[in-house]
C-alpha positions as CSV (number, residue, x, y, z in Angstrom):
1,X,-129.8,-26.7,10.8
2,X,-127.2,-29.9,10.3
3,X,-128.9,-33.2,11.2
4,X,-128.5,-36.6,11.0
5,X,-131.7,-38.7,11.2
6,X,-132.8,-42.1,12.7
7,X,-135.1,-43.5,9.5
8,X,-136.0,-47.0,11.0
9,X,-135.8,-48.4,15.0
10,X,-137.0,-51.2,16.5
11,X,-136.7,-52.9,19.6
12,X,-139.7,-55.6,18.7
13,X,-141.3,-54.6,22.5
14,X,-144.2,-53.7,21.1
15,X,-145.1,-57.0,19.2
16,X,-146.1,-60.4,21.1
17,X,-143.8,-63.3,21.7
18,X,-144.5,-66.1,18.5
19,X,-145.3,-63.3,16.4
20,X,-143.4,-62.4,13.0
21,X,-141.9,-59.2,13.6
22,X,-145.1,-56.1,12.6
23,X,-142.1,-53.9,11.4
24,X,-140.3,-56.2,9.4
25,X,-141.4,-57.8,5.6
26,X,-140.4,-60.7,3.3
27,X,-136.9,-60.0,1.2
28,X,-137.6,-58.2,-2.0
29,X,-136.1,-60.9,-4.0
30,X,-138.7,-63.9,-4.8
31,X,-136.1,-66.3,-4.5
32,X,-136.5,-65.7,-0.2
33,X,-139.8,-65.2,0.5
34,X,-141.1,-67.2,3.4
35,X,-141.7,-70.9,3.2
36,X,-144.5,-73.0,3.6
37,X,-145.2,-75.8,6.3
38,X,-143.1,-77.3,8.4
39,X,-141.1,-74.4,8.3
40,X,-143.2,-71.5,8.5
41,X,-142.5,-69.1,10.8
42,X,-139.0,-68.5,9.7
43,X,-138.5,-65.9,12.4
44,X,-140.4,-64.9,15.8
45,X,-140.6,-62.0,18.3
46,X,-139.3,-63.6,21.7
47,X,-140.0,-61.9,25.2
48,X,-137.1,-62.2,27.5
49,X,-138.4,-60.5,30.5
50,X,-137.5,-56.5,30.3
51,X,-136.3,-57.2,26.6
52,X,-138.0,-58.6,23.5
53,X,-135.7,-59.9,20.6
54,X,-136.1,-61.2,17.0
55,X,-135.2,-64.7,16.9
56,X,-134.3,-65.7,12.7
57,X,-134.0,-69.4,12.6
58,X,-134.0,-70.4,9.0
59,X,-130.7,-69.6,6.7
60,X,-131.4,-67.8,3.6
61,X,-134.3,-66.4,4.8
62,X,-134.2,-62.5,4.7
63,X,-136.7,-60.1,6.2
64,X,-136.6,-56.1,6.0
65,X,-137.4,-53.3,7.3
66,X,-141.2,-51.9,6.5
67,X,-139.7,-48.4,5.3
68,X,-141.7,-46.7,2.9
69,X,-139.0,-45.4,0.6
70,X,-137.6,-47.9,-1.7
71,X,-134.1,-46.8,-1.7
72,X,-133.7,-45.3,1.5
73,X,-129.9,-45.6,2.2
74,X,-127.6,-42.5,1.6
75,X,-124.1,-41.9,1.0
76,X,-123.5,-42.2,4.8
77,X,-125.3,-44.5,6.9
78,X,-124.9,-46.4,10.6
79,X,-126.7,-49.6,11.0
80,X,-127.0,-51.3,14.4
81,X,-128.0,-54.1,16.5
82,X,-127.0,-56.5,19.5
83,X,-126.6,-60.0,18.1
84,X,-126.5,-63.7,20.0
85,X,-125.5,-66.8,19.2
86,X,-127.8,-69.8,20.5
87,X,-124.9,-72.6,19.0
88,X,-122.5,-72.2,16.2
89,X,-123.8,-69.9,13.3
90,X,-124.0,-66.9,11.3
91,X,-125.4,-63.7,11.7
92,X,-126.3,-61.8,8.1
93,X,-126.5,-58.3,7.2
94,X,-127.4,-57.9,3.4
95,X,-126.9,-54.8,1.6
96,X,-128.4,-54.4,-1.6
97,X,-126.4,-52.4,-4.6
98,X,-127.5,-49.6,-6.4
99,X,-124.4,-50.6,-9.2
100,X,-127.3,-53.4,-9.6
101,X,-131.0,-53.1,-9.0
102,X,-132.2,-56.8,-9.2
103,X,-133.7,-57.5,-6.1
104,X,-131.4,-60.6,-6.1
105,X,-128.3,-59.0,-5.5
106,X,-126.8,-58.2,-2.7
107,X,-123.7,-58.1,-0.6
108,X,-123.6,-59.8,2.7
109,X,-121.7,-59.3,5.8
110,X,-121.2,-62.5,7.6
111,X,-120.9,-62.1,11.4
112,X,-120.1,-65.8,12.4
113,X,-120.5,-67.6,16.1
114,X,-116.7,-67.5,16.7
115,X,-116.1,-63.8,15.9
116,X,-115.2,-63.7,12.7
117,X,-116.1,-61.0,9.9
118,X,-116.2,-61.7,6.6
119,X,-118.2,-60.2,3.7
120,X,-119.2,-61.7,0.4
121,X,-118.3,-59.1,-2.3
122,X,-120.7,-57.9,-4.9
123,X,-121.7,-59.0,-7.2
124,X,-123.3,-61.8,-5.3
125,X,-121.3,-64.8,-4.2
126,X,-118.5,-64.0,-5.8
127,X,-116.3,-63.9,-3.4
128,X,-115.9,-64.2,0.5
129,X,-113.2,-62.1,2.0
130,X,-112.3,-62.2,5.8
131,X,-112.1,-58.6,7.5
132,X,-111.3,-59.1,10.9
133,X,-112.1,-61.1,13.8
134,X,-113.2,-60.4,17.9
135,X,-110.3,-60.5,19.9
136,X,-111.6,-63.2,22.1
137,X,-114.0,-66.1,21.6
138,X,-117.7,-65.2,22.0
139,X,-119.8,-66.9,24.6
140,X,-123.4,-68.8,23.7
141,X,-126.2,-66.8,24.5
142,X,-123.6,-63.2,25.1
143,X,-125.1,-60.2,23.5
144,X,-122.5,-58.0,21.6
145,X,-122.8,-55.0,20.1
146,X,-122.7,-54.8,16.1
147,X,-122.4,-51.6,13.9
148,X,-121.5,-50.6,10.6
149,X,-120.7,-47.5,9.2
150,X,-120.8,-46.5,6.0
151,X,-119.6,-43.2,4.2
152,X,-118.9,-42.7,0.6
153,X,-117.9,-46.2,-0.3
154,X,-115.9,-46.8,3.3
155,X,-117.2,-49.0,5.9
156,X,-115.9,-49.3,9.3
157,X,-117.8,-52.6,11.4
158,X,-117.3,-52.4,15.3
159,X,-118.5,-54.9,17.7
160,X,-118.2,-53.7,21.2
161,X,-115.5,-51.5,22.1
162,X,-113.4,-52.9,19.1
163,X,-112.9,-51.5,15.6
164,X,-113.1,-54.7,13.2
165,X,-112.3,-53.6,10.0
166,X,-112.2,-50.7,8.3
167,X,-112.8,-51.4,4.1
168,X,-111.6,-47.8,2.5
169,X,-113.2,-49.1,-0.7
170,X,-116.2,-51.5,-0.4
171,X,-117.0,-51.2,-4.1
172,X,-120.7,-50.9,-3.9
173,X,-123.1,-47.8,-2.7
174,X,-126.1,-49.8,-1.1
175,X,-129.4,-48.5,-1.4
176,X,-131.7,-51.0,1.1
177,X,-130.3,-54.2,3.7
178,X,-132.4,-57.1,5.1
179,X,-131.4,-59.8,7.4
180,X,-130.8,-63.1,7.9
181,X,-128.7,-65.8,9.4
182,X,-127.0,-69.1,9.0
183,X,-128.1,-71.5,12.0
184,X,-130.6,-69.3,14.3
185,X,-129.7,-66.0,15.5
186,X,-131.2,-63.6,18.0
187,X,-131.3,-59.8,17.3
188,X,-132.6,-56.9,19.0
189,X,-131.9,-52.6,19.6
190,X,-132.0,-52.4,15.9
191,X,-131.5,-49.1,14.1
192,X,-130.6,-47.3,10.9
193,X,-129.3,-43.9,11.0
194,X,-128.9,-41.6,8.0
195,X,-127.1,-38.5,7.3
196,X,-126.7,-36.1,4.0
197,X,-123.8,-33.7,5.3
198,X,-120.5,-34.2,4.7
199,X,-119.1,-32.1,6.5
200,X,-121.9,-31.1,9.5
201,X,-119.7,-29.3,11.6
202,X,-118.6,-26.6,9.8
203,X,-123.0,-25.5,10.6
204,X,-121.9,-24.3,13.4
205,X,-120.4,-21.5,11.8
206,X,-123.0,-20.7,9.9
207,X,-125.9,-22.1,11.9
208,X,-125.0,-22.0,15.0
209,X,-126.2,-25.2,15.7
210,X,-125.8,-28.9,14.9
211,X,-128.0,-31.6,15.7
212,X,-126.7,-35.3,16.1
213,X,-127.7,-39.1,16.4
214,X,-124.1,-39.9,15.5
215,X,-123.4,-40.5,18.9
216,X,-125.1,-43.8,20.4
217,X,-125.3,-44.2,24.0
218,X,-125.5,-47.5,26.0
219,X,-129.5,-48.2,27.0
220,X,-130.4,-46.0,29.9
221,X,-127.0,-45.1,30.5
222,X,-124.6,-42.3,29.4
223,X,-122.0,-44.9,28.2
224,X,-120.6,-43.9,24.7
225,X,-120.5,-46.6,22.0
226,X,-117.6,-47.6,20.8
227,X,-119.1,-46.4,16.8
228,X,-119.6,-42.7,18.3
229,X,-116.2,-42.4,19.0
230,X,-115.0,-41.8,15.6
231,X,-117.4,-38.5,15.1
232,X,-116.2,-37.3,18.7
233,X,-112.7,-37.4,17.7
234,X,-113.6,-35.4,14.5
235,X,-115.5,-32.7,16.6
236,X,-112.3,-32.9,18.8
237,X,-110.5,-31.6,15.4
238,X,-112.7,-29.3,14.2
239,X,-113.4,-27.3,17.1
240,X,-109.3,-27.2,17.7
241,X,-108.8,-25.9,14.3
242,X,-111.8,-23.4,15.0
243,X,-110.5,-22.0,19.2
244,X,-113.4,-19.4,19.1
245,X,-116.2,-21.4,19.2
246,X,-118.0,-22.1,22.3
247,X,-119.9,-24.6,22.4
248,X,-123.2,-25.4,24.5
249,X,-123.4,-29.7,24.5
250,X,-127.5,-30.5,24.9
251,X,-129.2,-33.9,26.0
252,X,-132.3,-34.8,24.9
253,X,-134.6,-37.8,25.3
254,X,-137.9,-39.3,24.5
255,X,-141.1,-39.1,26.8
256,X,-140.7,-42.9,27.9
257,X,-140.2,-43.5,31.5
258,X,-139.8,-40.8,34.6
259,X,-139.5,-37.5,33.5
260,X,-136.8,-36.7,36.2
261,X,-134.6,-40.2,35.4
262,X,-134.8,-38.4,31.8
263,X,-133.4,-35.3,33.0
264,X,-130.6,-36.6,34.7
265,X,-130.3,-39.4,31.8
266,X,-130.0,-36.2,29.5
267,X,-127.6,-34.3,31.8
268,X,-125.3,-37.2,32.3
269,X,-125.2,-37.8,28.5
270,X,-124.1,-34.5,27.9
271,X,-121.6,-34.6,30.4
272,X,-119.9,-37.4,29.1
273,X,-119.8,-36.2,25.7
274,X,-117.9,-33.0,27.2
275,X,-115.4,-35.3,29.0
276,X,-114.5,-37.3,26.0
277,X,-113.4,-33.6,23.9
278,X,-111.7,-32.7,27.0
279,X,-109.8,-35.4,27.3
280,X,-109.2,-35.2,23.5
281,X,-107.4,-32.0,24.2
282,X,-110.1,-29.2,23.7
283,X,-110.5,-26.3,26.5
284,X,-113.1,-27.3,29.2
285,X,-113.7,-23.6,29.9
286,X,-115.6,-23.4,26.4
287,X,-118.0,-26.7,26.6
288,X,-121.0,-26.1,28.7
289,X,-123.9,-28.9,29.0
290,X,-127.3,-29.0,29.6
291,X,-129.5,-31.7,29.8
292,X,-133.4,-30.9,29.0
293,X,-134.9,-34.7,29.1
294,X,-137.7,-35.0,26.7
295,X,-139.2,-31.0,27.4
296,X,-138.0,-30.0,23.1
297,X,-139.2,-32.9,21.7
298,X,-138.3,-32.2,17.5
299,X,-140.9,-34.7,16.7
300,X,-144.1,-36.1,18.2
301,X,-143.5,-39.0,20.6
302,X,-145.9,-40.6,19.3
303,X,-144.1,-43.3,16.9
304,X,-140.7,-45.2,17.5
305,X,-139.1,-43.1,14.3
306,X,-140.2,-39.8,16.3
307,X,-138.8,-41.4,19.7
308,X,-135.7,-42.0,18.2
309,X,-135.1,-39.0,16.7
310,X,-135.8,-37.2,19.7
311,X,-133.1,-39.1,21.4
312,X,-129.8,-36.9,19.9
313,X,-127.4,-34.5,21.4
314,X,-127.5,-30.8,20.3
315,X,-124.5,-28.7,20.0
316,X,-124.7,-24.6,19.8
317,X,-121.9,-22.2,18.8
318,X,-122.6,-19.7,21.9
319,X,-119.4,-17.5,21.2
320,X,-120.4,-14.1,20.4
321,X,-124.2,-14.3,22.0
């Protein structure tokens, strides 16, 4: 069975407001490990009624992700999060090389206040190159949407609806990222999502089945993000150069909330997905969708890795059953 995997989530809810973030540690590199007084806590968990948010306010202060394998990125990788800007600043995402293993070096993507992308190239500082901007100035305190996507050296970065940039050839094949900011920044909804195939679809000729958390979906809504898109429109190609297949298009959720919202969360998901390969042009008489809310769970729901992984969209080959 094809899969991609969620390896790390975290939407900080579970930790208390003031506290340093349970799921997150110092930077590897000594050079950014956290300060003493006055400074001290370089970052905090804040509680803004239904959502909690990590707030970094110190610049060149990097935590990561508590994941227990060192070099835990692959060869294809999505890495999101909803930023805000509290004044003018920068948001960071650091990605460290495996072309060079000190701890020190990295490659940082610079999301600044006023839309702009920029990156500083590895190896580090040696260059900052501008990728692409938002089309319209963003607003203090707005939440947007980041992602990047890596595959095989390519990066694509989205914010909301809009691609970014898209780098063919980044020059580096990261292996871990941290955060951190310039001026303090507010994260939250942050997640890493890994996958091996390269070419998953062509499982459900073999398979039968293919099992996704390629496509991201709005919270508690059956809104497609903008960074799914890409993988839809690929599916939208292989299952036109492959008319026989039939395919079955399966929601799934966690066990958190009502079991009947899930169910219709699930079915409306699945729906959507269908509508967005229709209107790419494939045969609505051969998508079917189900949504089964969080009754298959493929993991226990008892952690946030197993809750997102349960969270994913299933499709079957049903020709010829």
């Amino acid at each position: 069975m094809a899969r991609e995997t969620v390896i790390f989530e975290d939407d900080f809810s579970h930790d208390n407001a003031g506290a340093f973030p349970s799921r997150w540690h110092n930077a590897i590199c000594k050079n950014y490990q956290a300060p003493t007084q006055p400074e001290w806590p370089y970052c905090e968990v804040l509680n803004e009624g239904r959502e909690h948010s990590l707030l970094i306010k110190r610049t060149a202060r990097y935590i990561e992700p508590n994941i227990n394998a060192k070099y835990y990125l692959h060869d294809s990788f999505t890495v999101e999060f909803e930023v805000a800007f509290d004044s003018s600043g920068c948001a960071e995402l650091c990605v460290y090389p495996n072309e060079n293993k000190d701890s020190c070096v990295k490659a940082i993507l610079h999301l600044l206040s006023n839309g702009m992308v920029r990156i500083s190239d590895f190896p580090l500082n040696t260059e900052n190159r501008y990728l692409g901007s938002y089309p319209t100035s963003f607003s203090t305190k707005e939440w947007h949407h980041f992602a990047l996507a890596y595959k095989q050296r390519a990066i694509d970065v989205y914010i909301d609806k809009y691609r970014i940039a898209s780098l063919p050839d980044c020059k580096f094949s990261p292996y871990a990222l941290s955060l951190g900011c310039i001026a303090p920044v507010r994260y939250r909804h942050f997640k890493i999502t890994a996958g091996k195939q390269k070419n998953p679809f062509a499982a459900m000729l073999t398979e039968k089945k293919l099992v996704t958390h390629a496509i991201h979906f709005d919270v508690n809504s059956s809104a497609i993000k903008p960074e799914s898109i890409d993988y839809i429109v690929q599916l939208a190609q292989f299952l036109k150069a492959n008319p026989l297949i039939k395919l079955e298009i399966d929601g799934h959720t966690d066990s958190d909330g009502d079991s009947t919202a899930n169910s219709k969360l699930s079915q409306a998901r699945a729906d959507e997905v269908k509508k967005k390969l229709v209107a790419m042009g494939i045969n609505g008489n051969n998508l079917t969708t189900k949504g089964f809310g969080a009754t298959r769970p493929s993991q226990p729901n008892t952690t946030q890795a197993g809750k997102a992984n349960n969270r994913r969209v299933e499709f079957i080959n049903t020709a010829n059953q």
